[in-house]
C-alpha positions in Angstrom: -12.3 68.1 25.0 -12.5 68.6 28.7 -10.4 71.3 30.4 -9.8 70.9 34.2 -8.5 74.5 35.3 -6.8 74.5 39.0 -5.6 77.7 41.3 -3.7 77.3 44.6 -2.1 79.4 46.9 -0.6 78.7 50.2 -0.9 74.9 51.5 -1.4 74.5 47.1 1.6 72.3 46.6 0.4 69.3 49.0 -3.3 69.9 47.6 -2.2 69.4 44.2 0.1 66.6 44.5 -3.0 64.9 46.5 -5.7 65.8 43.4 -3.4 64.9 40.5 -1.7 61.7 42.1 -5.4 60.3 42.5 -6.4 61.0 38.7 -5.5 57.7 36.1 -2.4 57.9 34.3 -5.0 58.2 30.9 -7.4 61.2 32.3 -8.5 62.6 29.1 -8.5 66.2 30.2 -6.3 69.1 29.7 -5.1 70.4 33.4 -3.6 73.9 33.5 -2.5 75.0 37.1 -2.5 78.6 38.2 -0.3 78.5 41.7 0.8 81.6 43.5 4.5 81.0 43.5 7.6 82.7 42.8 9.1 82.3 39.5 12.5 80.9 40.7 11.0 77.8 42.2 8.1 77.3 39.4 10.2 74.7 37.4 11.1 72.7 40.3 7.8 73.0 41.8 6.7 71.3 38.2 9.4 68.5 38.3 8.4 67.8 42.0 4.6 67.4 40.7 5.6 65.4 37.9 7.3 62.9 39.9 4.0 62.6 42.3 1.8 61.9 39.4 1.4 59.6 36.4 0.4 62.4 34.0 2.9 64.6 32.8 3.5 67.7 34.4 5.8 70.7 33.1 5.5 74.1 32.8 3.6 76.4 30.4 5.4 78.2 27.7 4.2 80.8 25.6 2.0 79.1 23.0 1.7 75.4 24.4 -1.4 73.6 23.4 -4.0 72.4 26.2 -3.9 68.8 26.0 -5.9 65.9 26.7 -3.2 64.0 30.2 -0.9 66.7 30.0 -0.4 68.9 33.4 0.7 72.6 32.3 1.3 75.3 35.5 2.1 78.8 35.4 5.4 79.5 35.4 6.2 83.0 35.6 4.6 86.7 37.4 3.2 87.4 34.5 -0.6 85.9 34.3 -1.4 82.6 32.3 -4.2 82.9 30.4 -6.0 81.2 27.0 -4.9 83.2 24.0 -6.6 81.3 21.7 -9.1 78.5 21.7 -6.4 76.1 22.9 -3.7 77.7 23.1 -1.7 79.3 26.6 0.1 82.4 26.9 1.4 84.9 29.4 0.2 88.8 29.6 1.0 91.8 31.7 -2.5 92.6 32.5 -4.2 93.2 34.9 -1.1 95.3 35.7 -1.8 96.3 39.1 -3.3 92.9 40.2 -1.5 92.1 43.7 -2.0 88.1 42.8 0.9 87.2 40.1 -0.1 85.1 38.2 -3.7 85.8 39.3 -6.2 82.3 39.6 -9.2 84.6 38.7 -7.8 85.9 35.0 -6.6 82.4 34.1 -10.3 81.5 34.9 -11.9 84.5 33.4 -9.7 83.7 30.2 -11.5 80.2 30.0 -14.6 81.7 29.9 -13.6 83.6 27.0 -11.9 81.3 25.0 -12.5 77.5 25.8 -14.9 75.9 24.0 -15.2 72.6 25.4 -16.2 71.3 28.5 -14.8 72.8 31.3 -14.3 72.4 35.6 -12.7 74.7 37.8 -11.6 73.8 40.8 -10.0 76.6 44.0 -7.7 75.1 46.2 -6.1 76.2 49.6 -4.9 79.4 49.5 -4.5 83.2 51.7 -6.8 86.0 50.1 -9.5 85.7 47.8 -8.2 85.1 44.4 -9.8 82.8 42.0 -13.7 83.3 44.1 -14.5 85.8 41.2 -13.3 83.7 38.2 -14.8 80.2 39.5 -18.2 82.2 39.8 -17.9 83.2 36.0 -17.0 79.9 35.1 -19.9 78.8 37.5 -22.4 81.6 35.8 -21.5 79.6 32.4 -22.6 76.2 33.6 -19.5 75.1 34.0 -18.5 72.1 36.4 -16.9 74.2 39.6 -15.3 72.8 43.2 -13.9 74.4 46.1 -12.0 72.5 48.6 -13.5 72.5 52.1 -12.3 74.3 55.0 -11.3 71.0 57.0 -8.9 69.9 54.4 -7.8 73.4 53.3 -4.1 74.3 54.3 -5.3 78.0 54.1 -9.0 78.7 53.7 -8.8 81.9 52.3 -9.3 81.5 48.4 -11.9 78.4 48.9 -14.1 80.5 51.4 -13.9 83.4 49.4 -15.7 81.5 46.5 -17.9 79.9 48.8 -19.2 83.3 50.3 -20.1 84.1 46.7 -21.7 80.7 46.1 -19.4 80.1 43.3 -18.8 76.2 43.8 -21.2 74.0 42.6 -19.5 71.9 45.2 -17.5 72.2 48.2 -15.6 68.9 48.7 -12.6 67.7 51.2 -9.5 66.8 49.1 -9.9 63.3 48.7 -13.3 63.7 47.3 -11.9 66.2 44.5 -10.0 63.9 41.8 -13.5 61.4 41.9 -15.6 64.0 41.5 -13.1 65.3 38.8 -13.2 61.9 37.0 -16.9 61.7 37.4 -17.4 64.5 35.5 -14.9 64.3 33.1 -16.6 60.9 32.1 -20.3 62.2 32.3 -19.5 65.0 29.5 -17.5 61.8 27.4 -20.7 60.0 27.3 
């Protein structure tokens, strides 16, 4: 199974709604979302991305499973991460991380723990999280994409990856969900 891992900061919610209402309504990979928002408005933010896609979207809760078409974001300041092979969960730590939940230990926890296939992908977003996490991912030979600066809302967490050369492609976001679906059908064959 293939997971798509996402993380989004400012100008996230539009790029989202743009990647996932471009994927198929049978995309057979698990996509977990790691968006920097506040807790209050994480349900409704998951509702409003449900209704702009034809995957289900809803938030995670503490041991959901990572799913083949099934959308799960991060819905609280604690951080989202893989707790088991398949399985999502929230944790404390890093404690005194300023990004909650933080993009780069949701990705970090993929390298640990998923054994699939997996892509990362860094959306618009202020400051650098996620750069360090879609490098590790990156480092593993996994599938990783950064959006480009043109179509970025923010290009703070995009450049920041791009800096350390942790994209194995940079692409505006109309090019993402092909490239997504491309790949996601390459690792099928």
């Amino acid at each position: 199974m293939t997971m798509v891992a996402m993380g989004a900061s400012a100008g996230g919610p539009s790029a989202l709604s743009a990647v996932l209402r471009a994927l198929p309504p049978d995309f057979p990979a698990a996509i977990v979302i790691v968006q920097h928002i506040d807790p209050m408005m994480a349900k409704g933010m998951a509702e409003w991305l449900d209704g702009q896609t034809p995957l289900p979207v809803r938030v995670a809760l503490e041991g959901d499973r990572a799913a083949p078409g099934r959308v799960l974001i991060a819905a609280t300041s604690d951080h989202l991460v893989l707790k088991s092979p398949d399985r999502v969960g929230y944790t404390r730590e890093p404690a005194d991380y300023a990004y909650r939940p933080s993009v780069d230990t949701f990705f970090e926890s993929v390298c640990r723990k998923w054994v699939g296939d997996a892509a990362g992908v860094l959306l618009s977003g202020m400051g650098r999280d996620g750069a360090k996490g879609l490098k590790a991912l990156r480092d593993q030979g996994r599938y990783t994409i950064a959006q480009d600066e043109h179509t970025s809302g923010v290009y703070g967490m995009p450049k920041a990856a791009a800096k350390i050369d942790a994209a194995v492609d940079i692409l505006p976001l109309e090019r993402i969900a092909p490239a997504l679906i491309a790949y996601v059908e390459r690792q099928r064959r």
